[in-house]
C-alpha positions as CSV (number, residue, x, y, z in Angstrom):
1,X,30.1,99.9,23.1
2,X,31.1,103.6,22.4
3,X,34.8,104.1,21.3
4,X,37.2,105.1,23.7
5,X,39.5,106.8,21.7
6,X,41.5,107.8,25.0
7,X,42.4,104.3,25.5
8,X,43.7,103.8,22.1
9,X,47.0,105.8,21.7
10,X,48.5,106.7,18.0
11,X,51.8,106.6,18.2
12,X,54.1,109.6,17.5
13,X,56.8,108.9,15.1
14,X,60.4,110.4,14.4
15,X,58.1,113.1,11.6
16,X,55.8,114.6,14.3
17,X,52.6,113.7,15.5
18,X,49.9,113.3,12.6
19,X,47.8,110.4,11.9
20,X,49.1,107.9,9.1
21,X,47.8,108.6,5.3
22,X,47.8,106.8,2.4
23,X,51.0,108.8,1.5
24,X,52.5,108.7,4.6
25,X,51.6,105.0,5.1
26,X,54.5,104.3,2.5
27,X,57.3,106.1,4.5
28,X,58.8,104.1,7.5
29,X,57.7,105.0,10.8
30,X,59.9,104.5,13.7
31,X,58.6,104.1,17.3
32,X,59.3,107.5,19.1
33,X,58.8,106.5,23.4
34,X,60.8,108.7,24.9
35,X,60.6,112.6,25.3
36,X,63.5,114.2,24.7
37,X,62.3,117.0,26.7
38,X,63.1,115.3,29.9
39,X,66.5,115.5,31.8
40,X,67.7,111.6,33.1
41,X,70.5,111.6,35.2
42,X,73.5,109.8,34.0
43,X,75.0,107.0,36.4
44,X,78.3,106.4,37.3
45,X,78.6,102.9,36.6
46,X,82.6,102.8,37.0
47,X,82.2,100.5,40.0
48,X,80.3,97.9,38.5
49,X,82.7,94.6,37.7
50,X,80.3,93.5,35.1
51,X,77.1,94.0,33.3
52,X,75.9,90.5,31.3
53,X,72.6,90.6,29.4
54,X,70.9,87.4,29.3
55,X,68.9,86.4,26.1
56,X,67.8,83.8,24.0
57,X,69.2,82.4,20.3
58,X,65.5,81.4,18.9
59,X,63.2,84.5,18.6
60,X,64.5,86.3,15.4
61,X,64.8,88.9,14.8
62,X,65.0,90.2,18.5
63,X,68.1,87.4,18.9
64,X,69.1,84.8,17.0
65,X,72.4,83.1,15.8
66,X,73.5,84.1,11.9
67,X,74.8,82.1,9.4
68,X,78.3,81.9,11.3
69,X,76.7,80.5,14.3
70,X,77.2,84.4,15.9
71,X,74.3,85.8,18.6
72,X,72.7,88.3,16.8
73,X,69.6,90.7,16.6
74,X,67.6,93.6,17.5
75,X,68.7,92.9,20.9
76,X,72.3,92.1,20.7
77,X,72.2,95.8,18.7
78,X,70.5,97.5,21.5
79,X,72.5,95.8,24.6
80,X,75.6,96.8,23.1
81,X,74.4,100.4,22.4
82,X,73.4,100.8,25.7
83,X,76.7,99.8,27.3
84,X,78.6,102.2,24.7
85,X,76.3,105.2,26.2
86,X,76.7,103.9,30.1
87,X,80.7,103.8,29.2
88,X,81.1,100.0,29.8
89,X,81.6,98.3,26.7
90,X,84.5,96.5,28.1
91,X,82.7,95.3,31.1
92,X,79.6,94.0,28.8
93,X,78.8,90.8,28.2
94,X,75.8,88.7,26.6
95,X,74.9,85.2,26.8
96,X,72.3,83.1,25.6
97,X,70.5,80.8,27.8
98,X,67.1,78.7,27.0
99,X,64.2,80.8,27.6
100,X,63.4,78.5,30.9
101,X,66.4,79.2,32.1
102,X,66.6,83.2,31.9
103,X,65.0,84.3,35.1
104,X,66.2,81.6,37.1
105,X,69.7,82.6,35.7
106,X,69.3,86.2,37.1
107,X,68.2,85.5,40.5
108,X,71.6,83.4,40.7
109,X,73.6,86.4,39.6
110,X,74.6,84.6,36.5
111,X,73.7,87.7,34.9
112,X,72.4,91.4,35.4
113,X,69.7,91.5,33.1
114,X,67.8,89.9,31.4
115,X,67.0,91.4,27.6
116,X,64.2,88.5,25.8
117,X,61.3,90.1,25.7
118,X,59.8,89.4,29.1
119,X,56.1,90.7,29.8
120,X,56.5,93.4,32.9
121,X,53.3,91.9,34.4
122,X,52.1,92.1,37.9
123,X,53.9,89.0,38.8
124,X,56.6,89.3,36.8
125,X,56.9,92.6,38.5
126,X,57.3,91.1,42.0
127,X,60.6,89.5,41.2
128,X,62.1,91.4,38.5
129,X,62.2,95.5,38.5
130,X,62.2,96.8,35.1
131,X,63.3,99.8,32.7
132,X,60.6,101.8,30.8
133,X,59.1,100.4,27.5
134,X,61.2,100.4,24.6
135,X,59.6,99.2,22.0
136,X,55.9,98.3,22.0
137,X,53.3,96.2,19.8
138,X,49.9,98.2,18.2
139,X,47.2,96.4,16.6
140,X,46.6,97.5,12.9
141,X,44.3,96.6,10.2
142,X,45.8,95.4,6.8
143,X,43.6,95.6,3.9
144,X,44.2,95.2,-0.2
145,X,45.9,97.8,-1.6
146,X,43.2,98.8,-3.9
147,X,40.7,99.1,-1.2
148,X,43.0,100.3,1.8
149,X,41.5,102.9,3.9
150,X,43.2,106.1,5.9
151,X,42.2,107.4,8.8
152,X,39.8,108.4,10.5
153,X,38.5,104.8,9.6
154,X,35.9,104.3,12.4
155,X,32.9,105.1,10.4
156,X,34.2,104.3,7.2
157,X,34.4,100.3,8.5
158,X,30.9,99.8,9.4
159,X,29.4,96.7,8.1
160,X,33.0,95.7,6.7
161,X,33.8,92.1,7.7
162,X,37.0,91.6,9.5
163,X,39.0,88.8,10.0
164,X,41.0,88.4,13.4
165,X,42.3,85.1,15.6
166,X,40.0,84.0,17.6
167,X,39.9,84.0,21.2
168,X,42.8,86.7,21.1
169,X,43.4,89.8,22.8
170,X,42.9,91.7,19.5
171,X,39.0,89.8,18.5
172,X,38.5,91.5,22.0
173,X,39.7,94.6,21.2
174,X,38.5,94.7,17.3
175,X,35.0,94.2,19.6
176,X,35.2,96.7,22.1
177,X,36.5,99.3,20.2
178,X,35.2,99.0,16.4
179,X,31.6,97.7,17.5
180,X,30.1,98.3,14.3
181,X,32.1,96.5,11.9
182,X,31.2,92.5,11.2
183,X,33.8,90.3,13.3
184,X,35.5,87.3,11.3
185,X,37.3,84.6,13.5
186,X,39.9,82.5,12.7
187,X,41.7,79.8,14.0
188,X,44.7,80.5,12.5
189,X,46.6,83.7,11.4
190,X,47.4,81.8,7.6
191,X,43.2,81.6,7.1
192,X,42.7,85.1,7.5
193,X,45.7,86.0,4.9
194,X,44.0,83.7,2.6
195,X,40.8,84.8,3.1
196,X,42.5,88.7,3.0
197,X,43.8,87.4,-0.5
198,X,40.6,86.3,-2.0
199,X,38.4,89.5,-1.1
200,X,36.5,87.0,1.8
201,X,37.1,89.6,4.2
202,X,37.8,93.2,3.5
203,X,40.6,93.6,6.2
204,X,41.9,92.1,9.2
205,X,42.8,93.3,12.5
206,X,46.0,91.8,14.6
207,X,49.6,92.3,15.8
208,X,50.9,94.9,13.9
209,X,54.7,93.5,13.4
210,X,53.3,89.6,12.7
211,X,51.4,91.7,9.9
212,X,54.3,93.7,8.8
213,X,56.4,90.6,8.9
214,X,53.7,88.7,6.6
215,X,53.4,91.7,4.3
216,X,57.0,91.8,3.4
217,X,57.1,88.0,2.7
218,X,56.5,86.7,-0.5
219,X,53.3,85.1,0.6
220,X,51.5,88.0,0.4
221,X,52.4,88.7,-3.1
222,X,52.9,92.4,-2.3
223,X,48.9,92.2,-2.1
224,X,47.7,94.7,0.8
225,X,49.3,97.1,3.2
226,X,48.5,98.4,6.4
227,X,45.4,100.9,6.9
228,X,44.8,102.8,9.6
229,X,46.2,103.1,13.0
230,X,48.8,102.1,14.5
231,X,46.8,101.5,17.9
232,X,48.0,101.5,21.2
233,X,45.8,99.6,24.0
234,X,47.9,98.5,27.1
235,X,45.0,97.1,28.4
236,X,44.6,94.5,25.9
237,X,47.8,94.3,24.8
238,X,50.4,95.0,27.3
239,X,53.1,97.5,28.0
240,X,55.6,96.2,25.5
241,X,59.0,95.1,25.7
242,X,61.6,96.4,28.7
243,X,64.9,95.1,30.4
244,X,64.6,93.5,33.5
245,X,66.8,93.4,36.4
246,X,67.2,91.9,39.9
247,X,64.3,93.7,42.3
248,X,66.5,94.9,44.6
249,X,68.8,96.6,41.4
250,X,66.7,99.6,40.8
251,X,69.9,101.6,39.7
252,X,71.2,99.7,37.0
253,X,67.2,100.0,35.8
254,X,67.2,103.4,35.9
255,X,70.5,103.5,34.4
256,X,69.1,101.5,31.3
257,X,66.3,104.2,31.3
258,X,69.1,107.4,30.7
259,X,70.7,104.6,28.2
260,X,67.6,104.0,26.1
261,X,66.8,107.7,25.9
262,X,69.8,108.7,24.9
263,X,69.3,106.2,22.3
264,X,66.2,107.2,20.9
265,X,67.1,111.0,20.7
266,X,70.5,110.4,19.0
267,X,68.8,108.1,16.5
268,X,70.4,104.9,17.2
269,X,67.3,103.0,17.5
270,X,65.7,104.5,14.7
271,X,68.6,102.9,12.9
272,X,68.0,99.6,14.6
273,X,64.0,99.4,14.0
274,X,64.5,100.3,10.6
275,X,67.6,97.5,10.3
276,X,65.4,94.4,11.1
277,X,61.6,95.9,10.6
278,X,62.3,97.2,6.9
279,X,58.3,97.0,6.7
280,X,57.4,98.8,10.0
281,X,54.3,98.2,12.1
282,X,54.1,101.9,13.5
């Protein structure tokens, strides 16, 4: 199948829009969704009695309780940010619930939204409404460091064998999109390290922060980095993580939208990314 480069987005970072080198590879790149171009009305919130964010404690490092037994994360960060821009700290709350419990929570008013990483799918989308993207998920390759290529890579992976999951939305993807190269499936993400390791396969292909996460830990023995990319394919991998709220709430959604933008232009969630993705997928 020809490459559809439209459908694959590279992401624009807080240094401009270029495509990643080898020297630029080793800077961190933070996520940059939100133009700061465009004017978002702020909303007068003053009448609202409470705003409580509902999450989880067991999906670090988006939330998760520290070593004091406190609520913490990535998301705790960014749901207290967003009430300091909205002017509501004192009115904002956020409670953990199991993850069964979230939605079910919501629709009982037990809460006003929900911040846990909840796919905005087309059903999900018929109960909840929810804010635009704020942080999404490409697919990247990883190869060794000594053989770890920049773009444009299309041509310079043909016949290279690469390792993927099998059955995943990314062996899809690595199929549609980078037809020439020789697919590798594994069962599990740990065979393809190994085989990564051992010069079995001469990259793999995946989430991009699962790899960043794995490339940072000590199992990879500081052996490979990230090549190429980052890639951006909402048809295969969704539309990333946003805050969702009651349906029939679409203010407090859009006032999460002026809240997150204001965020991302005064640098606050470059600040968080960077805080708890030290190796960053972008």
């Amino acid at each position: 199948m020809a490459i559809r480069w439209m459908t694959i987005v590279l992401m624009l970072t807080i240094t401009g829009a270029q495509w990643l080198t080898g020297a630029r590879a080793a800077e961190p790149q933070v996520p940059v969704l939100w133009d700061a171009k465009e004017r978002l009305p702020k909303p007068d919130l003053s009448a609202l009695p409470r705003l409580r964010f509902l999450t989880t404690t067991d999906f670090p490092p988006f939330n998760f309780l520290d070593g004091a037994g406190r609520l913490s994360g990535f998301h705790v960060d960014l749901a207290r940010a967003i009430c300091a821009e909205l002017d509501i700290a004192e009115k904002c709350q956020i409670q953990a619930l199991p993850w069964a419990e979230l939605e079910g929570a919501l629709q009982k008013g037990e809460g006003e939204a929900i911040i846990a990483g909840i796919a905005a799918t087309p059903e999900s989308r018929s109960k909840h409404a929810f804010s635009r993207s704020y942080l999404q998920f490409p697919a990247r390759f990883i190869m060794q460091k000594t053989k770890a290529l920049t773009e444009p890579i299309f041509d310079r992976l043909r016949g290279k064998r690469v390792g993927v999951v099998a059955g995943s939305a990314h062996e899809r993807m690595l199929r549609d999109y980078f037809g020439t190269v020789q697919v590798v499936p594994f069962a599990q993400l740990e065979e393809l390290y190994d085989n990564l390791k051992a010069g079995k396969v001469d990259a793999g292909f995946g989430d991009g922060m699962r790899f960043a996460f794995w490339l940072g830990s000590s199992n990879a023995a500081a052996c490979c980095r990230f090549a190429g990319g980052p890639y951006l394919a909402p048809e295969y991998l969704g539309s990333g993580m946003a805050i969702a709220t009651r349906a029939n709430d679409p203010a407090l959604t859009a006032a999460f939208d002026y809240a997150l933008q204001e965020i991302s232009v005064k640098g606050i969630f470059a600040e968080f990314y960077l805080r708890y993705f030290p190796v960053s997928f972008f």
